[in-house]
N, C-alpha and C positions, 0 to 999 in steps of 0.2 A: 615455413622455412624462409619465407620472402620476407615476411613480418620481420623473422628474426633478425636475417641479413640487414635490412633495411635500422631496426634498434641500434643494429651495432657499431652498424655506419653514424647513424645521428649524433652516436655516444662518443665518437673516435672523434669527429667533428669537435664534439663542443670542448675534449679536453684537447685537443688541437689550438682551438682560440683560446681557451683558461692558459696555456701555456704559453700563448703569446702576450696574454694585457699581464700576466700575473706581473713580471718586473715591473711593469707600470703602478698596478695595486701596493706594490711593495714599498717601490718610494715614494708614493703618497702617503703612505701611514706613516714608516718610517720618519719621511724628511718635510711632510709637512702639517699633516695630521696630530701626530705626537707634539710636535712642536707649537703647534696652536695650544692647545691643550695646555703645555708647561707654560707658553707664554701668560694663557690667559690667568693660571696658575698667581705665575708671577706678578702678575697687575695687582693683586692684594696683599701683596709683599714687601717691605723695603729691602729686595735680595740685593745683595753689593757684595760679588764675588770675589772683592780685594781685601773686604774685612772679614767675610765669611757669616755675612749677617743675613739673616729670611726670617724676619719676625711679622705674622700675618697684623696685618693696618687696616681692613677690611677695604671699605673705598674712600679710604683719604689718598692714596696718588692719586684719583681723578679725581676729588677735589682740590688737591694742589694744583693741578694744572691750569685752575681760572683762580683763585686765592694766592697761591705761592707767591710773595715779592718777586723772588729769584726766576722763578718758571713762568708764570703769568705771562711779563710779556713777551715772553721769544715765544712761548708756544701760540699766542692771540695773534703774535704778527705772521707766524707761521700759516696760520690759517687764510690772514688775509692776505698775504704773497698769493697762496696757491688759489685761490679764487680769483687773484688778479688773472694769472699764469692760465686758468683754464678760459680766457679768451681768447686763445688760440684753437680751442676745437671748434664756433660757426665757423672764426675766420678761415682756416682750413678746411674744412667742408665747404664753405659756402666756393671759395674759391675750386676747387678740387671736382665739384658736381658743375662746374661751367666751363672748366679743362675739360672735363671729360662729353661734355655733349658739345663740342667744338672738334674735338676730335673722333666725336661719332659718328661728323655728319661724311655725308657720300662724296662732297667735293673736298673732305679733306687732307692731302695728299704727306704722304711720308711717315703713316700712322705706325708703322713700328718702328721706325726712327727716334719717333716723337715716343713712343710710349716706353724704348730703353731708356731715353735720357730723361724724364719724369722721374723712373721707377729708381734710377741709382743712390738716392738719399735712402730709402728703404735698406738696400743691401751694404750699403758703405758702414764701414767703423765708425760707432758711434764717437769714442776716443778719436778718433781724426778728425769728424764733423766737427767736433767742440771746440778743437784747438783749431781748425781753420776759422771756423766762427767768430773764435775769440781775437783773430788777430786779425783777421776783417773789421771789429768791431772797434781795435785798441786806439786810443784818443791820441796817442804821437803822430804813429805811421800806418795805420788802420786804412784799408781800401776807400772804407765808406767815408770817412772822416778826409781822405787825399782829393779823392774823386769832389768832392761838394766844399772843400776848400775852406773846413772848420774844426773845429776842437769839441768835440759833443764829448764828455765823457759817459758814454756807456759803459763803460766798466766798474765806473765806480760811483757811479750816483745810486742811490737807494732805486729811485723810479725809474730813470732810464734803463736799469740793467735787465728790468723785466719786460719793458719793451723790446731791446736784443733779445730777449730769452723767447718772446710770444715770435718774433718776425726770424728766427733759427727754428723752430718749432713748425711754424706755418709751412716752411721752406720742407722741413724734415719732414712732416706728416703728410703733405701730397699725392707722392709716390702712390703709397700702400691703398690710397683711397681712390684714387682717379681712377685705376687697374678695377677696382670693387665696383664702381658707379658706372664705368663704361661695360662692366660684366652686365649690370640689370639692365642699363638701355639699351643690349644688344639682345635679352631677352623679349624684347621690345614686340608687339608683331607689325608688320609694319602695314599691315590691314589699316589699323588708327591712324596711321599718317596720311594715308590715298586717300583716307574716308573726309578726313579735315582740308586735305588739301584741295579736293573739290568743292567743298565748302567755303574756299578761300582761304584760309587759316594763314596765315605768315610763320617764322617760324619763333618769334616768340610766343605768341600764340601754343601754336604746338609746343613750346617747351614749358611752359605753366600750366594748360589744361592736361598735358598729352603727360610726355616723358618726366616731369617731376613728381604728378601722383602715381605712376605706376614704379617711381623708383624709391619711393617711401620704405620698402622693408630693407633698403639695402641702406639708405640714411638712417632708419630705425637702429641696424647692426652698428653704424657706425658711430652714432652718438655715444650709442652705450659703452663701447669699447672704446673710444676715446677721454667721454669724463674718467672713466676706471681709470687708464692710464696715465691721465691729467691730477690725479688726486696723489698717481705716488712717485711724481717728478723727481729724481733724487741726481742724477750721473749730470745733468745737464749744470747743476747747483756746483758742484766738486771741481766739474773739469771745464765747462764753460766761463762761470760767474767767479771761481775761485773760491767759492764758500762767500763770498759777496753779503754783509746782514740783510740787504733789501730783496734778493732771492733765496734765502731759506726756505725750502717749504716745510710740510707737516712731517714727511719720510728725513727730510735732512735732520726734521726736531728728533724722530726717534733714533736714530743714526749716533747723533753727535750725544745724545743725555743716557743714552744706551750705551752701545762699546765705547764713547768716546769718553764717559765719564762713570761708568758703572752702575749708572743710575737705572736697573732695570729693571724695578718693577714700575718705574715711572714713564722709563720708553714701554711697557708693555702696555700700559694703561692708555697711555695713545695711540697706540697701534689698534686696539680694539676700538676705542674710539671712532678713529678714520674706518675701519673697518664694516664698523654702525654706521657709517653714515652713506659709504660706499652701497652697502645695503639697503639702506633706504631711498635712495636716491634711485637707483636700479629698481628697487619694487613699484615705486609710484611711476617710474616709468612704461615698465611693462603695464601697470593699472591704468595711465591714461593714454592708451595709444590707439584709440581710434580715430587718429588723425593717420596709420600707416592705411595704404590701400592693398590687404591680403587676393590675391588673383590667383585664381588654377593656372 
C-alpha cells in the first residue's frame, strides 16, 4: 500500500511539471521549431510572397550571396560590419571583470550603490538607450562632440559609426556582466587570499594567479553568450545608426532582403548561414576550453 501511495504520488508529480513546461514545449515547436524548419524550407526557394512564386533552386540563394553583383557586396560588408561590431565583447568583459574585482574588494565602500547604477543599462529601454545614444553622438549639437569642441561625424561616417556602436555597446553590456563576475569572485573562498597574502602576494598578484583563473567558468558563460549576441546585432542598426550602410550587420541583411523586399528564400539562406556559423563557433569553443578552471 505504501508502494502504491508512494507511485501515485510520483505520478501526480511528474504530470504536475508536464503541465507546467507544457506551454513552454508548445511555443517552442509552434513559434520556433516549425518555423526553422519552413525557413530552412525556404532557403532552397525563390519564395516571393508578392508574386506568389516557390520554385525549388536547390542552393543557388547561397550561392548568390558571395556571386550575386546585386547581393554580394551588402551581404560581404555585412559580415565584415559585424566582425568589426563584435569588438565590443573583450572590450566589455575585459573592462566589466576589473569593475567587478574593484568593487569586490573589502575596502570598497557603497557597493550597492555602485552595483544599482552599473546594472541600470541592463534594465533600461533599449529604444531610449539608442536614441539617447544617438544624440550624444550627433555631429551638430551631440554632448561628446560639445564637450571636446569638434565636429566628428559619427553618425554618418561608414567607420566612425561602428566605433559609436562598439563604445554604446561596451557601456550597454557592463551592467549584466559585472553583477555575473562579482557573483564567481564572491564564490571565491577566501582561504586563497590569507594563504597568498602570507606569502606576500600584492593584489595584482592575487588577481592574476588567484580570482582570474578561478573566475574562468563565469568568463567561459560569458564569452559565449556575448559572440551569440554579438553576431545578431539588429535594433542597435535601425534605431541607433539609422540603418547607417557602414553598420549593417548580417541580421540587418536578413531583415531588409527578407520583409523588406521579399526576397525570402535569400534572407532564409543567410539566416542559416549565420546560424552555421554561430554553431561552429560555439562548438570549437566548448572543444577548446581547457583554458576554464572547473572547481568543486
Amino acid at each position: 500500500m505504501e508502494r502504491r501511495k508512494a507511485s501515485k504520488l510520483v505520478r501526480r508529480e511528474k504530470l504536475t511539471a508536464l503541465a507546467f513546461v507544457t506551454p513552454l514545449i508548445v511555443g517552442f515547436v509552434v513559434f520556433t521549431l516549425v518555423c526553422m524548419v519552413i525557413s530552412f524550407a525556404y532557403s532552397f526557394t525563390n519564395y516571393n510572397p508578392i508574386r506568389g512564386s516557390m520554385d525549388f533552386d536547390g542552393f543557388k540563394r547561397y550561392t548568390e550571396l558571395f556571386t550575386h553583383p546585386t547581393y554580394k557586396k551588402a551581404f560581404l560588408d555585412s559580415i565584415l560590419n559585424t566582425l568589426f561590431l563584435l569588438l565590443a565583447t573583450p572590450l566589455c568583459l575585459t573592462v566589466s571583470i576589473l569593475i567587478a574585482a574593484l568593487m569586490n574588494n573589502k575596502k570598497f565602500r557603497g557597493k550597492t550603490v555602485f552595483r544599482v547604477i552599473i546594472y541600470l543599462p541592463a534594465v533600461t529601454s533599449v529604444v531610449a538607450v539608442n536614441f539617447i545614444w544617438r544624440y550624444m553622438f550627433e555631429e551638430n549639437y551631440g554632448l561628446i562632440n560639445t564637450f571636446f569642441h569638434a565636429h566628428i561625424p559619427w553618425l554618418t561616417d561608414n567607420t566612425l559609426i561602428k566605433v559609436a556602436m562598439i563604445i554604446k555597446n561596451v557601456w550597454g553590456g557592463i551592467g549584466t556582466q559585472v553583477i555575473l563576475f562579482m557573483a564567481g569572485m564572491q564564490n571565491i573562498s577566501e582561504e586563497f587570499y590569507e594563504a597568498a597574502e602570507l606569502d606576500g602576494a600584492g593584489p595584482v598578484y592575487k588577481f592574476f594567479r588567484i580570482t582570474l583563473p578561478l573566475v574562468t567558468p563565469v568568463l567561459f558563460y560569458s564569452i559565449i553568450t556575448s559572440l551569440i549576441g554579438g553576431f545578431q546585432i539588429f535594433a542597435d542598426v535601425e534605431l541607433f545608426a539609422g540603418g547607417q550602410y557602414g553598420s549593417r550587420t548580417i541580421v540587418h541583411f536578413i531583415r531588409n532582403y527578407g520583409i523588406g523586399q521579399n526576397l525570402y528564400g535569400l534572407a532564409s539562406a543567410a539566416s542559416f548561414l549565420l546560424a552555421a556559423v554561430i554553431m561552429i563557433i560555439t562548438a570549437l569553443q566548448f572543444r577548446f576550453n581547457k583554458w576554464v578552471n572547473y572547481t568543486d
